[in-house]
C-alpha positions in Angstrom: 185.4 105.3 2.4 183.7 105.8 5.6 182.5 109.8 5.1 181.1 112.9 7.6 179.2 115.4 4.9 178.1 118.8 7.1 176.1 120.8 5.0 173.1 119.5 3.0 172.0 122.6 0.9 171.6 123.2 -2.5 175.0 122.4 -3.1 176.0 120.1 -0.5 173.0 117.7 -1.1 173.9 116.9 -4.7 177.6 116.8 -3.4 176.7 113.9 -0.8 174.3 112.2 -3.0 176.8 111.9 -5.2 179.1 110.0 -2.6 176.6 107.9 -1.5 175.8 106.6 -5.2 180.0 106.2 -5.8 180.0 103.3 -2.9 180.5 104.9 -0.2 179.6 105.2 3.8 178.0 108.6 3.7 176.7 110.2 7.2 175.1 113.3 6.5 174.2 116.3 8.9 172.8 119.6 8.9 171.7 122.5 11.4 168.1 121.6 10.2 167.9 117.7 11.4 164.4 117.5 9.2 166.5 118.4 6.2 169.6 116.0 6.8 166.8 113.3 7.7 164.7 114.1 4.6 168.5 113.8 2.3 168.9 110.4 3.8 166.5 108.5 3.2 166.3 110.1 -0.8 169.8 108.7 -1.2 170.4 105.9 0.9 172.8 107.5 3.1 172.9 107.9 6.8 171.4 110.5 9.0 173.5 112.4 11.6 172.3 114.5 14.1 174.8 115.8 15.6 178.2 116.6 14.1 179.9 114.7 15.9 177.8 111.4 15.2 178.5 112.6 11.4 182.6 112.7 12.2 182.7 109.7 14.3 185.7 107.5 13.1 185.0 109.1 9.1 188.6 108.8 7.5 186.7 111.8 4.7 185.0 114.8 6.8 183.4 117.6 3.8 182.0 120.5 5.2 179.6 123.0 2.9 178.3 125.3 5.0 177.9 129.2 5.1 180.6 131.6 6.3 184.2 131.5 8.4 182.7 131.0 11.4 180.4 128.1 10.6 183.7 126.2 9.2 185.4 127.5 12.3 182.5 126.0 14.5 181.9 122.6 12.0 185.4 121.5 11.8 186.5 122.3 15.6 183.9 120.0 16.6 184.1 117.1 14.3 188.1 116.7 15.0 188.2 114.9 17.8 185.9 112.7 16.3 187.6 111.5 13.1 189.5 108.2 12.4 193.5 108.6 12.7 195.3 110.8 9.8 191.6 111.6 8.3 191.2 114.3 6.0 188.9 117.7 6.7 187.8 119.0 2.8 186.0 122.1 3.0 184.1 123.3 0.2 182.9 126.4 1.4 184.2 130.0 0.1 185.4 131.5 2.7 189.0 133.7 3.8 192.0 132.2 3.6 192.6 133.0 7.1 189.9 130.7 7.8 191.6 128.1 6.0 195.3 128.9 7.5 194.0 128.4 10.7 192.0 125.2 10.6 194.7 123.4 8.7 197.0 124.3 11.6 194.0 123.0 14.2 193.5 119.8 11.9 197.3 119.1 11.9 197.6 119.7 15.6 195.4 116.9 16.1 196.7 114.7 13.7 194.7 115.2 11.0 194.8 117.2 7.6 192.8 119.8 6.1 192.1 120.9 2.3 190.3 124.1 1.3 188.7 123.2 -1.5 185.9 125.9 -2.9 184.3 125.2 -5.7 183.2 126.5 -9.3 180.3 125.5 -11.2 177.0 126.3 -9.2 173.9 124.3 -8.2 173.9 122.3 -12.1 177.6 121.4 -11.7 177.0 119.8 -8.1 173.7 118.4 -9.8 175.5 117.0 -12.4 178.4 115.9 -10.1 180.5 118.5 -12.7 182.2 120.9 -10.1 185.5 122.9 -10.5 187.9 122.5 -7.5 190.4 124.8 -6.6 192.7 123.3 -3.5 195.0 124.4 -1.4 196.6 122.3 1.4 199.0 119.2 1.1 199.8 117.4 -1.5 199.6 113.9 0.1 196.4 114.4 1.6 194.8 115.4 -1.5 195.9 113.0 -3.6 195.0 110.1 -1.1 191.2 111.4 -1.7 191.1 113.0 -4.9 189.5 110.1 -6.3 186.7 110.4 -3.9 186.2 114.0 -4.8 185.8 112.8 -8.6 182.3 111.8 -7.5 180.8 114.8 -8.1 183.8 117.2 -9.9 185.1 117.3 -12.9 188.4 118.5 -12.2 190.8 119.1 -9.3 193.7 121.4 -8.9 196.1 121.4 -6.5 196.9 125.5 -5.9 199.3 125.4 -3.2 199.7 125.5 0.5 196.8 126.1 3.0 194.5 129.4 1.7 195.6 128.9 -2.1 192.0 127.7 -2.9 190.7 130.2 -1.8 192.3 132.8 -2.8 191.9 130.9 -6.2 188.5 131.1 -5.8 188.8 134.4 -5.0 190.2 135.1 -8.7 187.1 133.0 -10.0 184.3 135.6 -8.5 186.3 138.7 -9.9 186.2 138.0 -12.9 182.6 136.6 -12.9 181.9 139.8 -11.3 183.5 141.9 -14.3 181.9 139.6 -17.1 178.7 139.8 -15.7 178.8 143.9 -15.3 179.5 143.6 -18.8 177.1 141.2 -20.0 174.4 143.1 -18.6 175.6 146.2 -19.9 175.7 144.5 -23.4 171.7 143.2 -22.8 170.7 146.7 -21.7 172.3 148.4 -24.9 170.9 145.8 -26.9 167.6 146.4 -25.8 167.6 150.4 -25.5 169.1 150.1 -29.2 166.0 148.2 -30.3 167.4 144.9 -31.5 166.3 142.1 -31.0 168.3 140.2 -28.2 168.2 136.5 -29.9 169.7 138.1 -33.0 172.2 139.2 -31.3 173.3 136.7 -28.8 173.6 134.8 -32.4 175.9 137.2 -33.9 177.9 137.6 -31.0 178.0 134.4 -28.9 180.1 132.7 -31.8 182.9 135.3 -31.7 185.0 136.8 -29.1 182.8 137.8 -26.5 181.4 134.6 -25.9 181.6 132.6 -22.4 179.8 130.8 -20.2 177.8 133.5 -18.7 176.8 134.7 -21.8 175.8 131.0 -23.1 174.0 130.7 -20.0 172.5 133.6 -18.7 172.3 136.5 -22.0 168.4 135.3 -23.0 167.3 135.1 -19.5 169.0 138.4 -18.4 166.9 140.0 -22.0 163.7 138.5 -20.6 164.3 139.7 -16.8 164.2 136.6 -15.1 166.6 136.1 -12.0 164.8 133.7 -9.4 167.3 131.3 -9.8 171.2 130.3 -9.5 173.4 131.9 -7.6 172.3 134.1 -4.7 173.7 137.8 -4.7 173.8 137.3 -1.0 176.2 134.8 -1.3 178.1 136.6 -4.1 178.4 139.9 -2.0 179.7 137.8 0.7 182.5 136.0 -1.5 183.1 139.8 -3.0 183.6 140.9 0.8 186.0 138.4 1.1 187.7 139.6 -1.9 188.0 142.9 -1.4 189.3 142.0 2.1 192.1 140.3 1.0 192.6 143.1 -1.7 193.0 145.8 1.0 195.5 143.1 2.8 197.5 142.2 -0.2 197.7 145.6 -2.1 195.6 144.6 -5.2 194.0 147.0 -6.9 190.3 146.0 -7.1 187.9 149.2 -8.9 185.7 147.2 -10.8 185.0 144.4 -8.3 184.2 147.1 -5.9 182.1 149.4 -8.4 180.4 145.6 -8.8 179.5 145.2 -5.2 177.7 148.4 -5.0 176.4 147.5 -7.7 175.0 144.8 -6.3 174.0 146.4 -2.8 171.5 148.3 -5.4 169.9 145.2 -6.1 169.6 144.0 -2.6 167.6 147.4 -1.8 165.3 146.0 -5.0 164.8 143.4 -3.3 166.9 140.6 -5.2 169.0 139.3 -2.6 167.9 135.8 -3.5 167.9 136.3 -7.2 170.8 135.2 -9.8 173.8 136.8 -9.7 172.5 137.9 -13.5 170.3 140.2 -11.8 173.0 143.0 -12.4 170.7 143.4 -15.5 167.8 144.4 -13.2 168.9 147.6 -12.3 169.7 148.7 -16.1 166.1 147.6 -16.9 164.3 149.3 -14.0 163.7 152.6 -14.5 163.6 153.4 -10.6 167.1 152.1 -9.8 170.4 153.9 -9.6 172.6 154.2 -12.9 
C-alpha cells in the first residue's frame, strides 16, 4: 500500500519503520525535515518534505503528532492530496472533538478517517506491539487493519468517530490511579525499611500485580525516571480527560488529585521524566505531600 506517515518521533519512527519493513510504499515527513530525512534513509523509506508530498495519491495517510491542533493542521492539508476513498488513521491522543470533526472534513472530501490512539509506549511501537483503540467506520478499518498489524498487536474497533479516544481516555485513568498507588506502595516500602526486591517478590505474584508494577516497581525504589513516558504528555492526555469529564458528568477525584500531583513534579523539574516519577515527590523530602 502506497502510505503518507506525519510524525517521526519516538513513537512514530518505530511505527513507519515498521511499515516500510511489512512491504510497503512508505513517505515519511516531519516538522524537522533533518529528522524525517535522517528516518529515511535508516529504513529504506522515502523522505517527504512537505505534507503534502507525504499525502500525494497515499490510499493509507497515519498522522502521530502532538496535540488537536497539529491533527487539525496535518490532516486538513494532506486531504486534498490523497488517492480516492483513502483512509486518514491518526494515532495521536487527542479530544474526541478533534476526532468528530476531522472525520466529518475527511468524509466531505471523500475520504475516511479513524482515531486510533494507542497503548503500549515507546517498547510496544519498538517492538511493533501496540494496543489500538478505534473509533470510526467499520469498513474503513477493516480495509486496513491488516496494515496496522505491522506494528500492533491488537485492534479494536470502539465505535463511531471519538470512541478511541475516549477509549483511550479510560486507558490513562486508570494508569493514573495504579501508578498513584504503586508509588505510594514503593514509598511505604521504603519508609517501613524493607527491602523493595523482597517485596516486589511477595507481592508481584498475587493480586496487586500489573504491568506497571512488573515494569516500573524496581526502578521507581531506585529513583530513576529519565525514561518512558513524558509527564508532559501525560498531563496533556489527563487535560483531555478531565475535559471531557466536566462535559460528560463523570466524576473524576483521583485523576484530578493525580494531575496535581503531577504539576508538583513538573515544578521539580521532571517534565520529561517517566510517568513513574509520581514516586519522586514521596522520596524528596522538599516536595509537597
Amino acid at each position: 500500500m502506497k502510505i503518507g506517515f506525519a510524525g517521526l518521533g519516538v513513537m512514530g519512527a518505530a511505527m513507519a519503520r515498521h511499515l516500510v519493513q511489512a512491504g510497503h510504499e512508505v513517505t515519511g515527513f516531519n516538522r524537522s525535515p533533518d529528522k524525517a530525512r535522517a528516518w529515511a534513509e535508516a529504513t529504506g523509506g522515502r523522505f517527504g518534505a512537505t505534507i503534502a508530498e507525504a499525502a500525494a495519491a497515499a490510499d493509507l495517510f497515519v498522522l502521530c503528532v502532538g496535540n488537536d491542533e497539529d491533527v487539525r493542521q496535518v490532516v486538513t492539508e494532506a486531504l486534498p492530496h490523497l488517492a480516492e476513498g483513502a483512509v486518514v488513521v491518526d494515532h495521536t491522543t487527542t479530544s474526541a472533538r478533534i476526532a468528530r470533526e476531522m472525520a466529518a472534513l475527511a468524509t466531505g472530501q471523500g475520504r475516511a478517517f479513524i482515531d486510533a490512539p494507542v497503548s503500549g509506549g515507546q517498547a510496544g511501537a519498538e517492538n511493533g506491539q501496540l494496543s489500538v483503540m478505534a473509533g470510526g467506520g467499520a469498513t474503513a478499518l477493516e480495509r486496513i487493519q491488516p496494515v496496522l498489524a505491522a506494528y500492533s498487536k491488537a485492534v479494536k474497533h470502539m465505535g463511531p468517530s471519538g470512541s478511541g479516544q475516549l477509549t483511550k481516555m479510560v486507558n490513562q485513568i486508570a494508569i493514573a490511579g495504579v501508578v498513584q498507588g504503586l508509588a505510594e506502595a514503593v514509598h511505604f516500602a521504603q519508609v517501613a525499611g524493607l527491602d523493595t526486591d523482597a517485596v516486589y517478590e511477595a507481592v508481584s505474584k498475587g493480586a496487586a500485580q500489573s504491568w506497571q508494577m512488573d515494569n516500573r516497581w524496581k526502578t521507581m525504589a531506585r529513583g530513576e525516571f529519565e525514561f518512558g513516558f513524558a509527564v508532559d504528555w501525560m498531563r496533556k492526555d489527563l487535560g483531555l480527560v478531565l475535559e471531557e469529564g466536566r462535559a460528560n458528568g463523570a466524576h473524576l477525584a483521583l485523576t484530578a488529585l493525580v494531575d496535581q500531583f503531577y504539576s508538583e513534579v513538573q515544578a521539580m523539574g521532571g517534565s520529561r521524566w517517566d510517568t513513574s516519577s509520581l514516586a519522586a515527590r514521596l522520596q524528596d523530602p522538599g516536595a509537597k505531600r
